[in-house]
C-alpha positions as CSV (number, residue, x, y, z in Angstrom):
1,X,10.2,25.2,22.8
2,X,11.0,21.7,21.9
3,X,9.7,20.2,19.2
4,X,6.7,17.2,20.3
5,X,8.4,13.6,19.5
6,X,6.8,12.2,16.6
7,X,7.7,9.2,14.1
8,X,9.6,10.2,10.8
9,X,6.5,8.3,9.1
10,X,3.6,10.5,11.0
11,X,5.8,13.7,9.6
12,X,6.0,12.3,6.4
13,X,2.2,11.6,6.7
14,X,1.7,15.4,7.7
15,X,3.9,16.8,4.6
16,X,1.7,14.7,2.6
17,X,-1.9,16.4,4.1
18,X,-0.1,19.3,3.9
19,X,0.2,18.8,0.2
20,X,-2.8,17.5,-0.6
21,X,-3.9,21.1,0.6
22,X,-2.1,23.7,-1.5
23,X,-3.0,25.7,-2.7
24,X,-4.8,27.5,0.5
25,X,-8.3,28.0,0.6
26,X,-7.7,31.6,1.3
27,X,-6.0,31.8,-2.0
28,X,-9.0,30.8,-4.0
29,X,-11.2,32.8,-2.0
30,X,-9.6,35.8,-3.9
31,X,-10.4,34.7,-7.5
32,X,-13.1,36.7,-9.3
33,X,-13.3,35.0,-12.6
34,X,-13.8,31.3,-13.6
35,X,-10.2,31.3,-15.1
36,X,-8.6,31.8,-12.2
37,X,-10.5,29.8,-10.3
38,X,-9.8,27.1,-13.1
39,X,-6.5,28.0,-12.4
40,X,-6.3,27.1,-8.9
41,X,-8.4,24.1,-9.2
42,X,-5.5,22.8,-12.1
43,X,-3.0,24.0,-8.9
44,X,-4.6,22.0,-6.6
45,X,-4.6,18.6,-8.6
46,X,-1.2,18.7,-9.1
47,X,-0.5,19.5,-5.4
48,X,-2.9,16.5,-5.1
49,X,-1.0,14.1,-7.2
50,X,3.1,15.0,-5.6
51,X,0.7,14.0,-2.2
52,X,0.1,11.0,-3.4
53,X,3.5,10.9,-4.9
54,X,5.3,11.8,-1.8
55,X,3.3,9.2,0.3
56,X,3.5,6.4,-2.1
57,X,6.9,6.8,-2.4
58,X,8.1,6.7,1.4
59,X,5.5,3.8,2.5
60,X,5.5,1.7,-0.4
61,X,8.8,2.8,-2.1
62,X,7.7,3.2,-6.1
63,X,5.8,5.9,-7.6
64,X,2.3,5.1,-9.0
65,X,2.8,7.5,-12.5
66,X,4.9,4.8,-13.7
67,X,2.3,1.7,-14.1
68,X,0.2,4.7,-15.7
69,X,3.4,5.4,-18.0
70,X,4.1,2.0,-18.8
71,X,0.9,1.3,-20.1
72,X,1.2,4.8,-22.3
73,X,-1.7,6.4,-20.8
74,X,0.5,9.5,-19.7
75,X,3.7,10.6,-21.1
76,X,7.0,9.6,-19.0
77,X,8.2,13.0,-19.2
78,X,5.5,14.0,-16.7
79,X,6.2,11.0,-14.5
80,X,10.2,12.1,-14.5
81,X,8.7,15.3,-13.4
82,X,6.7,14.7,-10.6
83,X,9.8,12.5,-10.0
84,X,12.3,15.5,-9.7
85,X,9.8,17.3,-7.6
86,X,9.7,15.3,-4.9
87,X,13.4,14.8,-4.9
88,X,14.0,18.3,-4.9
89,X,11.1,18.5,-1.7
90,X,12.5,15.7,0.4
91,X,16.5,17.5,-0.5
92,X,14.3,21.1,1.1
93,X,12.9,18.8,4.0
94,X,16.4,17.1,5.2
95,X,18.1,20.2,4.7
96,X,15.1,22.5,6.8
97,X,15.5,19.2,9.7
98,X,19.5,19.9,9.8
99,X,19.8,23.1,9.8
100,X,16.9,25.5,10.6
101,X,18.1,24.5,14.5
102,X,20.9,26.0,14.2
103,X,19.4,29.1,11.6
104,X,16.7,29.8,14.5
105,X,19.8,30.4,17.5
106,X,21.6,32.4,15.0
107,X,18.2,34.5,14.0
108,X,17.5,34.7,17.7
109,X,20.4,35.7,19.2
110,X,20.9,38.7,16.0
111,X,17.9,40.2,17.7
112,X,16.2,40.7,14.3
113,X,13.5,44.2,14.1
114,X,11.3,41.3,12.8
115,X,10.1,38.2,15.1
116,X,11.4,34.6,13.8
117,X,7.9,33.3,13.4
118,X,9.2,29.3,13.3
119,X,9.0,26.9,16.4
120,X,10.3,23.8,15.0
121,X,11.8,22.7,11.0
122,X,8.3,21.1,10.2
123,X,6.7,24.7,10.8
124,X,9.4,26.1,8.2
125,X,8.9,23.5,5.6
126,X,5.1,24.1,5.6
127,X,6.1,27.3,5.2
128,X,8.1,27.3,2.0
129,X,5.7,24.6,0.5
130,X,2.6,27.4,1.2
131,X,5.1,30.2,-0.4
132,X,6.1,27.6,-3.6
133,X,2.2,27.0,-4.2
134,X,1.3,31.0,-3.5
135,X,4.2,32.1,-5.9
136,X,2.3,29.6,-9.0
137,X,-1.5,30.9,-8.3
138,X,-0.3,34.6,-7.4
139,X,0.3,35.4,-11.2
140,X,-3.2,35.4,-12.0
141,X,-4.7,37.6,-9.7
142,X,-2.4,40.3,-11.0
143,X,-3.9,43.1,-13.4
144,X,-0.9,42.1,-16.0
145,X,1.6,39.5,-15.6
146,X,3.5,38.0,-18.5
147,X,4.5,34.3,-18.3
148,X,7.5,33.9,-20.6
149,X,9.1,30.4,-21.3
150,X,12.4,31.6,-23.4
151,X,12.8,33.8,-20.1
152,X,12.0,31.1,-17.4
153,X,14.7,29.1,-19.4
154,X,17.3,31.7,-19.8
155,X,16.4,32.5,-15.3
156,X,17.1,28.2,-14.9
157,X,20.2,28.3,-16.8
158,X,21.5,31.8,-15.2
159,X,20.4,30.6,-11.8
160,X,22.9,26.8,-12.5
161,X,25.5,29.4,-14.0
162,X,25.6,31.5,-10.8
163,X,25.3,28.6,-8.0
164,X,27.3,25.4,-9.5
165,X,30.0,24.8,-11.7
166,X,30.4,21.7,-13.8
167,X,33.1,19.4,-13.4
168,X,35.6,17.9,-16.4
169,X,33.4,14.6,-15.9
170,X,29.9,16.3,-16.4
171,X,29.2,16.4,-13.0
172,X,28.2,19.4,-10.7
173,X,28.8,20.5,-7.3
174,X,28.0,23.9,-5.3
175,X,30.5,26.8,-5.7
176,X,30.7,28.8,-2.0
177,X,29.4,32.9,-2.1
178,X,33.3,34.3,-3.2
179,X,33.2,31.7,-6.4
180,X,30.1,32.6,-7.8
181,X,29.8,34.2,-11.0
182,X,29.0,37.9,-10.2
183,X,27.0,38.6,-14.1
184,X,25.3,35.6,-14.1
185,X,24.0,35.9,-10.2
186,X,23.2,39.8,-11.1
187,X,21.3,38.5,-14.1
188,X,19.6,35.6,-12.0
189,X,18.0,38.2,-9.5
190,X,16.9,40.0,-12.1
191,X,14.9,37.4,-13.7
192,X,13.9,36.4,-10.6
193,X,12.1,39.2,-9.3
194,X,10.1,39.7,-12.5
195,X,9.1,36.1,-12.4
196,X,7.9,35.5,-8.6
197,X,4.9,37.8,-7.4
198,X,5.6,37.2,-3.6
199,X,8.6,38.0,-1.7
200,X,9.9,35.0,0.1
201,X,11.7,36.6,2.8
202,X,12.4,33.8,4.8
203,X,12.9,30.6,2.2
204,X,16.2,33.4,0.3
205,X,16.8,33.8,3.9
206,X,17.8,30.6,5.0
207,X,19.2,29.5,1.4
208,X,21.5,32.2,1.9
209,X,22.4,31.1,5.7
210,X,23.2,27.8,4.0
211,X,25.3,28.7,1.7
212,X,27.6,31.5,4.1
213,X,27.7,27.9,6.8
214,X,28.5,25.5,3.9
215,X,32.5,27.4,4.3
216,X,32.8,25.7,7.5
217,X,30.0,23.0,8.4
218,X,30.9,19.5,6.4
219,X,27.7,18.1,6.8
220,X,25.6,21.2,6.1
221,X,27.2,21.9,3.0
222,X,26.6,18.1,1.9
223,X,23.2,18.1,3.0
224,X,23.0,22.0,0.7
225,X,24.7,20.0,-2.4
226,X,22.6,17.8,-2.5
227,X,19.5,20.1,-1.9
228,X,20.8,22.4,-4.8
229,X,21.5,19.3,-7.1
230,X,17.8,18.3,-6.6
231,X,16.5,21.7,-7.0
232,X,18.5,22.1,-10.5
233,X,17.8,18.7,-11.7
234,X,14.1,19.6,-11.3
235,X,14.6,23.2,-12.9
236,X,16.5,21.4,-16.1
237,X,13.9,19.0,-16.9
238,X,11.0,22.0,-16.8
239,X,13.0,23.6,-19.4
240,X,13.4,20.5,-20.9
241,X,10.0,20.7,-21.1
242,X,9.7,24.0,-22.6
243,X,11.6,22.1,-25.9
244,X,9.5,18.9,-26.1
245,X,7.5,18.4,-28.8
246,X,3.6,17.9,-28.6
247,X,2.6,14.4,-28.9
248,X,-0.3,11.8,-28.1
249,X,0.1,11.9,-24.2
250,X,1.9,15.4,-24.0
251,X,0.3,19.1,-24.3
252,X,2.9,21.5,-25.1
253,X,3.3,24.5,-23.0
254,X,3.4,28.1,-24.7
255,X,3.9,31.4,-22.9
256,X,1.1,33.1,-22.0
257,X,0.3,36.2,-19.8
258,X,-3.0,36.8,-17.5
259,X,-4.6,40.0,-18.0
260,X,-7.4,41.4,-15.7
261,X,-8.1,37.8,-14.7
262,X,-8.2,36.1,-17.9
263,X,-5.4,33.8,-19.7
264,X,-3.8,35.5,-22.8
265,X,-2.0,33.1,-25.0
266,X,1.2,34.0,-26.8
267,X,1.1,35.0,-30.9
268,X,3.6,33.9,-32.8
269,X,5.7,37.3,-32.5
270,X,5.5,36.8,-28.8
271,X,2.8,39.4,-28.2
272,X,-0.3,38.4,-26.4
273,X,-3.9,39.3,-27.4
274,X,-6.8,39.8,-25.4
């Protein structure tokens, strides 16, 4: 089916309801204690503010967090990272619009034991930004999960290890699937799967598709550097953010774990008390 002909700003107006949505009402529907409903609410304001963000940005070209940051009432540090979220979205959007075309007559003609559930990129991308948001709240409707920071750090720096490679200048670009660091991508998955709850089938999917077309496609592997440039710029500065010191306008993070529905903060010795 072809996709209806719309203006780049009503899509850019429909990513930004779409936002202003997650997480699903669904989602919160399965909550059974005040802390994880807390916890989605806390979700949803943030999803609330990239909306704004996103929308800001595109129609009026600045983003609003930095009046608020000039005049100290918020920390720039969350400004940079509302920043690198959106960059690291609108690299996922270009690169869903260029490619998922082509990723959907591939899927197709592979006659797959699973239907390809996608009709145009716009479907996709609402996709991935439902799985993103499900992947945060999902932790807290388990009986034990155990949020980590050292970990999440050590999965962003394995995860930069086993797709790029830094250059003598300090810059980064992509390495292709027979360059990448076999112990560090091993490690990666590792991490990965303890960390994310839901398996997003399709989002590891089409990265992966990327990545096998960037050997012989120019302009898909530019359009995946600069996806996977975003992505890691936006990883860095949250574990950048694991480091900062707590301040006037910023409340440091600590790991924590959820337990049966309520939020377990971390002891010193890393254990976590009901």
């Amino acid at each position: 089916m072809k996709e209806p002909t719309v203006t780049k700003k009503y899509k850019y107006q429909l990513i930004a309801d779409y936002l202003a949505q997650l997480p699903s009402d669904r989602l919160l529907s399965q909550a059974k204690t005040d802390e994880q409903r807390i916890e989605w609410l806390r979700l949803r304001l943030n999803y609330g503010l990239l909306s704004v963000i996103w929308k800001e940005s595109h129609f009026i070209r600045y983003n609003p967090f930095d009046v608020i940051a000039d005049n100290k009432q918020i920390d720039p540090h969350i400004c940079e990272h509302y920043r690198r979220w959106m960059n690291y979205l609108i690299g996922l959007w270009k690169l869903v619009q260029f490619v998922e075309p082509l990723f959907q007559e591939k899927c197709l003609k592979a006659n797959l034991p699973f239907k390809y559930p996608f009709q145009f990129p716009l479907e996709m991308f609402f996709a991935f930004l439902e799985e993103e948001a499900e992947d945060e709240f999902l932790p807290c409707l388990q009986n034990y999960y155990e949020k980590s920071l050292p970990k999440i750090k050590e999965m962003i720096n394995s995860g930069k290890k086993s797709h790029l490679v830094e250059n003598k200048n300090g810059t980064t670009k992509l390495v292709l699937e027979e360059q990448r660091n076999s112990i560090e991508v091993k490690k990666y998955k590792l991490l990965e799967k303890r960390h994310f709850v839901k398996e997003r089938r399709w989002y590891f999917l089409f990265i992966t598709f990327c990545r096998i077309e960037s050997k012989s496609n120019r302009r898909i592997k530019e359009n995946f550097d600069t996806f996977m440039t975003a992505f890691y710029e936006f990883q860095n500065h949250i574990a950048t953010s694991i480091r900062k010191r707590e301040s006037a306008t910023w409340e440091k993070s600590y790991s924590y774990a959820w337990k049966k529905g309520t939020k377990v903060s971390a002891s010193k010795g890393g254990s976590y008390s009901a």
